[in-house]
Each structure stands twice: as structure tokens, then as C-alpha cells.
N, C-alpha and C positions, 0 to 999 in steps of 0.2 A: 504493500500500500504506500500512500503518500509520506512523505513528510513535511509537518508540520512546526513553522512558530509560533507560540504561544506568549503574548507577555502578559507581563499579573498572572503567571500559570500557579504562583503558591496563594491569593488571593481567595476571596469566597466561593465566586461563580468561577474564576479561574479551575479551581481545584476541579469541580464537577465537569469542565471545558475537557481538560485532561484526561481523566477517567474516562469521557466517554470518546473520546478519540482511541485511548489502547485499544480500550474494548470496540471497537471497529477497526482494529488492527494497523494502526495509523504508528509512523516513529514519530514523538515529540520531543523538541527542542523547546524545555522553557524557559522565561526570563522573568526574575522579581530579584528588589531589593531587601524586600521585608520591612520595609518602612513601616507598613501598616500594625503589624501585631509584633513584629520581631519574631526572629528564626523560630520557624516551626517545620514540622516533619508534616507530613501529608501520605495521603497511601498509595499514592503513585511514585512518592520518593526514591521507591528502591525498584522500578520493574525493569527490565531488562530495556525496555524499548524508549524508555525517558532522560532527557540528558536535563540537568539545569546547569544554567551558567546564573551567579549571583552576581547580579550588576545592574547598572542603572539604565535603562532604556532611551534615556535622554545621550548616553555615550554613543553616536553616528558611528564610529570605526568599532563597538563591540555589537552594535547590529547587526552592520552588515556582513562582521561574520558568523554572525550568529545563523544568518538568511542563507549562509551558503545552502547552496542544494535543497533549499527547503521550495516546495513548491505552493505552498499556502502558506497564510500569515493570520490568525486570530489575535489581532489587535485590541485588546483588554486591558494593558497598563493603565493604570490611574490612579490620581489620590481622590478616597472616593468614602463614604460614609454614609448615615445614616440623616436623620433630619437635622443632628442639633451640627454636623457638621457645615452642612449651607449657610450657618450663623457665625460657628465659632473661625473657621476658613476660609473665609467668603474670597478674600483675594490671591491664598494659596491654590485653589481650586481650580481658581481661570489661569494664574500664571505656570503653577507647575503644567498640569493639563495640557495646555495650549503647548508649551516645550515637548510633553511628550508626545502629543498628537503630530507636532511638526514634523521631529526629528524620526519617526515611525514612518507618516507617509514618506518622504525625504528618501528613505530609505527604502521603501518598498517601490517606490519608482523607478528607482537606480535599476533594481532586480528586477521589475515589471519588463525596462529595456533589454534589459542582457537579456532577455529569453527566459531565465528561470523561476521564476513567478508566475504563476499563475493567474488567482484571486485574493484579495483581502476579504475579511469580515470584518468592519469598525460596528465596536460597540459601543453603541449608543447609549440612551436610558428614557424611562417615560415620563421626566422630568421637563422633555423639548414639547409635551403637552400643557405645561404648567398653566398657564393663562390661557387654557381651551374654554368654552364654555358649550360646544358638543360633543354630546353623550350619545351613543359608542362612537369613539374617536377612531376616526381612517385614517390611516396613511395619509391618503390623497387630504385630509384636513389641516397637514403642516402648514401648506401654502396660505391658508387665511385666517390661522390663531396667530394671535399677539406674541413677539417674542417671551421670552421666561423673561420672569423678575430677577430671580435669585443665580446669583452668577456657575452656579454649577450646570444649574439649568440652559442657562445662557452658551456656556462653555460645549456642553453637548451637543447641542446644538452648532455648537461649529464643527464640532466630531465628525457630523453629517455634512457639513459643506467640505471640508478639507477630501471626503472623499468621493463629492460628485466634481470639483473641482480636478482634482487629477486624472478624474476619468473623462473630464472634458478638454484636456489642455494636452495629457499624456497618454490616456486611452487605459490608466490602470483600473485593470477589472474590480469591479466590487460587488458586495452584498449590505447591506446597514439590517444589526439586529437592534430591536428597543428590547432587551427585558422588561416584566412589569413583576413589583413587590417580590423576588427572590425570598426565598423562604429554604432552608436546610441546615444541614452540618457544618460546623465548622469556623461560624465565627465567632471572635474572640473580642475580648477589652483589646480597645485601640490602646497602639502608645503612643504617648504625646505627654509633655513638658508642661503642656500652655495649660493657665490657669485656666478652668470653663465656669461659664455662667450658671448662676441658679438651674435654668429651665434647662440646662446640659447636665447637672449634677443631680436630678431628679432624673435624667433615664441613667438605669443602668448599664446599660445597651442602648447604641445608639438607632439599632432596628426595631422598629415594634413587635415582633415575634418573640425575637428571643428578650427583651426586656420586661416583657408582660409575663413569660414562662419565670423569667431571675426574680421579678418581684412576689410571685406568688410562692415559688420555693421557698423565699429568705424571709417571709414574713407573713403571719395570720391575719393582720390588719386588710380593709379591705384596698383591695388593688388600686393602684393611682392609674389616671390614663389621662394623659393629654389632650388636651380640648376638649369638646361634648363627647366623642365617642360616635358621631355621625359621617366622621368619616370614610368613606367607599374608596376600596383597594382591590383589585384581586392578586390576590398572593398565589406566585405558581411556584414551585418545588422546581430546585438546586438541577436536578438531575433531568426536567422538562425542558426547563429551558436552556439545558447543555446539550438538549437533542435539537434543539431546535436553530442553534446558531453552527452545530456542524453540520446539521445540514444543510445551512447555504453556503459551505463552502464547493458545494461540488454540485450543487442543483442546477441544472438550466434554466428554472422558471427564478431563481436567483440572481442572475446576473445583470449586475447595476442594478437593483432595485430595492427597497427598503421594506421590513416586516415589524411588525408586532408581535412580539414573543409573549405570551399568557395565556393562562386560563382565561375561560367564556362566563366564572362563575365572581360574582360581585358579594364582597361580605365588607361589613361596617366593625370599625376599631370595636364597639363595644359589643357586637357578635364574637369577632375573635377573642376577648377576653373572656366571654362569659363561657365558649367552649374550653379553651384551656383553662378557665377553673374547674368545671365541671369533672375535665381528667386527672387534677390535681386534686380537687379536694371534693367529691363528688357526696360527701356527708357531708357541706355543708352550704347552707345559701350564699350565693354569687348577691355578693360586696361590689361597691366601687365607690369612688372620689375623682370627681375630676379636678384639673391643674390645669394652668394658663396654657396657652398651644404658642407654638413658634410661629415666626410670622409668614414663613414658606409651606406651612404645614398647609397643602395642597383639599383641599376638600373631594372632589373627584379623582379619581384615577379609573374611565372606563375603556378599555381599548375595543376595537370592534377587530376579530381577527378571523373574520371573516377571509381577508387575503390570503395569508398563510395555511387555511386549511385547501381554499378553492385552486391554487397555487403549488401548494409544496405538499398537500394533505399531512400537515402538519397539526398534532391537537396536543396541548398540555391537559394530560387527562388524571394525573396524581388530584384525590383530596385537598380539603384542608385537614379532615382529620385523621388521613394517612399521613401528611406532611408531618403534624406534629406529633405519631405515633413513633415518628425516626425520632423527630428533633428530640423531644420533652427525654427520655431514658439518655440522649449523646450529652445535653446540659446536665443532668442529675450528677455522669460520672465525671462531668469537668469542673462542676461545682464540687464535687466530694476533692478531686485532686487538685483544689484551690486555684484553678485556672479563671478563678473570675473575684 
């Protein structure tokens, strides 16, 4: 089979990106700093068909040979987090970002010329919906929502220009995936230095999943959740939407074109709480409290992915509460081995 680059390969979706390239018999080549969590081990760490190089994606001459012989590129590096991150990082976000989106295409164009490249996958996020105000959101709806406020959002959003841009000026082949609300194994307390504000020291976790699953383990009191609780997400599973951006790396109905990676199934912050209490503490009545909400804390998030199934016949068909039948027992033992 192919080979593949991966950067952000020790990341959250990264990890699941990887996994499911072995298991489609693919060689990976992947690239992280660890900036995010700091050195961690992953289960792809040790398979015979994985190589990591640890280094910074923004280094042009450790790319590009990185890209040797590689004939896809999953372009996933980023500095990248949960809500309170769009507050606390708001201009590391756009500048680091924007560095490594450059120095990535930069690079993948060089290889796109030589012959040896094939396609890119830039990933995006459902964040370049932010100021939508249609609901089920299409693709074809970029073109007449308001830019994002918040500059991650923003940023993303140029994710997606950098890569219709080089396909219009250079001809490099692409695919753009949006994830929507990832949900799985494996992520950890950021590390970071920087003092955080109140409404960042109130989540335990900067993703609602796993910070709603930490507050209810660590405490009887009832659960805190940010803003009313009316907010609409669909949360799709780690390992769906690693199916769904490797498959456009080699799809035809893929090429140059942009997807919505998700579930078809819409639940509200104070549904997912009240289920994952229910698996937590199922003898006793679901509690809550709510707390101020962030300013980017988005109210919708509904994609319409309608394209991706008509298309790629692609479906995120994982639960929510299969999702969190993995996640809730993978947090119990990282909480027990003080990993949070």
C-alpha cells in the first residue's frame, strides 16, 4: 500500500488518523512535537509499519524529508484545543497555525511538482461554521456565512483557502475534511505555563466530553456545565471520523473538494450530561449548575452530511453511548494513574 505523512500523528484525532491507516495496511510516517500534552506513547508507537520523526512541522528542510516517497500527506498539525482555548490563545492560534499551514503547503507543493505526491487532506474544523445561522449546514453554505469571530475559527478557515489556492495557482491535488465535536480516547490535560482565567479553570478538560465524564468522577456535587446547556453539537467518535478523512485520501468523488465529517445525530450539552450521569451514577438523580459560557461558545453546530454519504457513502454510524462506553472505563484508568 501507500505511504503516508501524517503530522499531529501523536495528537487526539491524529492518533485515531494513524491507527486507521495501519489497519488499511498503509506505511506511516508521522510528525508531532508534543507540544500539546508532552511525550506520550500511543498504540501505534511501536508497529512495525510506523516511523515518527519528533520535530516541528514548521522546520521546511525536516519536511521535506520527511515527504520523501511519501505519496499522501494528512495535514493535521496544529495548536489546537478545546473552547477555553479560543480565549486563552487567541493570537497563538492564528500565528503559530498560519506558520504551520504555510510551511506544510510550501512543502507539499514542492513534492506535488516532483511527481511524488499525490493528494493532500487539510484539516479543517466546524469552527469555519461559526457565525452560520443555517441549520443543516452544507458545504456549498461557506460561501454566504459571515467569516468566524474567534480567531481559531478564522484561522481554519484559511486552512481551506491555502488549499484551494494551491490547487488553483499549482494544481496541488486536495480533499478538505471539517471534523465535527470528536469525541474518544486519549486526550489529556494540556500543558501550558500560562496562567488561565476563571471560566478556563472551571473546565477540567478543555473538551466537553471528557470534562463533564472528570467532573462527575471527582465529585458528588451536582455537575457544572457551561452556559444553559442548550447547546446543539453532534459529537462523532475518534475512530469515524479517522474513516472518514482517509478516505479522501484516495477517493475520486474526493478530489478538490470539501466534506463534513459527522454524525447525522444532534444532542444538547445538557443531554450529554444527563447521559453520562446516568452511566456514572445511575442510583442517583441527575444534578446540575450552570456557569457563565465563553464568548465563542458557539450555540449550533448542525452539519448536513448529506454530501459525504451521496458522494463517498461515507456514514459516522458509532453512538453516543457507545462513544462513551470506550471513553468513561479509558478516563476511570487515567484518573486512577493520576494522568489528570
Amino acid at each position: 500500500m501507500s505511504k503516508v505523512l501524517v503530522t499531529g500523528s501523536e495528537g487526539f484525532i491524529g492518533g485515531y488518523v494513524v491507527k486507521q491507516l495501519l489497519d488499511n495496511n498503509h506505511e506511516v510516517i508521522g510528525i508531532d512535537n508534543f507540544s500539546k500534552y508532552g511525550k506520550i506513547e500511543r498504540d501505534h508507537s511501536n508497529h512495525k509499519k510506523f516511523t515518527l520523526i519528533e520535530g516541528d512541522v514548521k522546520d521546511a528542510d525536516l519536511m521535506y524529508d520527511a515527504m520523501k516517497d511519501c505519496e499522501f500527506l494528512i495535514a493535521g498539525a496544529a495548536m489546537i484545543g478545546g473552547i477555553s482555548y479560543f480565549h486563552e490563545f487567541a493570537y497563538d492560534l492564528l500565528s503559530e497555525n498560519e506558520k504551520i499551514i504555510s510551511t506544510t503547503t510550501d512543502i507539499a507543493i514542492k513534492k506535488y511538482l516532483e511527481g511524488s505526491l499525490k493528494r493532500v487532506v487539510f484539516l479543517s474544523s466546524s469552527m469555519v461554521f461559526e457565525s452560520t445561522n443555517t441549520f443543516p449546514t452544507k458545504e456549498k453554505d461557506l460561501y454566504k456565512t459571515p467569516p468566524p469571530i474567534s480567531s481559531y475559527g478564522f484561522q481554519k478557515l484559511s486552512v481551506e483557502y491555502f488549499a484551494r489556492a494551491a490547487n488553483k495557482q499549482y494544481g496541488l491535488e486536495y480533499s478538505i475534511a471539517r471534523p465535527f465535536n470528536a469525541v474518544g480516547i486519549g486526550e489529556l490535560k494540556t500543558v501550558s505555563d500560562k496562567k488561565l482565567s476563571k471560566n478556563s479553570q472551571d473546565l477540567l478538560l478543555s473538551h466537553v466530553v471528557p470534562d463533564l465524564i472528570l467532573k462527575i468522577l471527582s465529585s458528588d456535587k451536582p455537575v457544572e456545565i457551561l452556559g444553559k446547556g442548550n447547546q446543539v453539537r453532534h459529537y462523532t467518535y475518534g475512530g469515524d471520523l479517522a474513516k472518514g478523512i482517509v478516505l479522501l485520501l484516495t477517493h475520486p468523488n474526493a478530489k478538490n473538494d470539501d466534506f463534513n465529517i459527522s454524525t447525522d445525530v444532534s444532542t444538547t450539552v445538557l443531554e450529554l450530561a444527563e447521559i453520562i450521569w446516568n452511566k456514572l451514577r445511575p442510583e442517583k438523580e441527575f444534578k446540575y449548575t450552570t456557569l457563565e459560557s465563553f464568548e465563542y461558545d458557539v450555540q449550533k453546530r448542525i452539519p448536513s452530511v448529506d454530501k459525504a454519504f451521496n458522494l463517498l457513502n461515507y456514514k459516522a454510524d458509532t453512538t453516543l453511548s457507545q462513544m462513551l462506553d470506550k471513553v468513561i472505563p479509558w478516563m476511570i484508568k487515567a484518573k486512577e494513574q493520576k494522568l489528570y
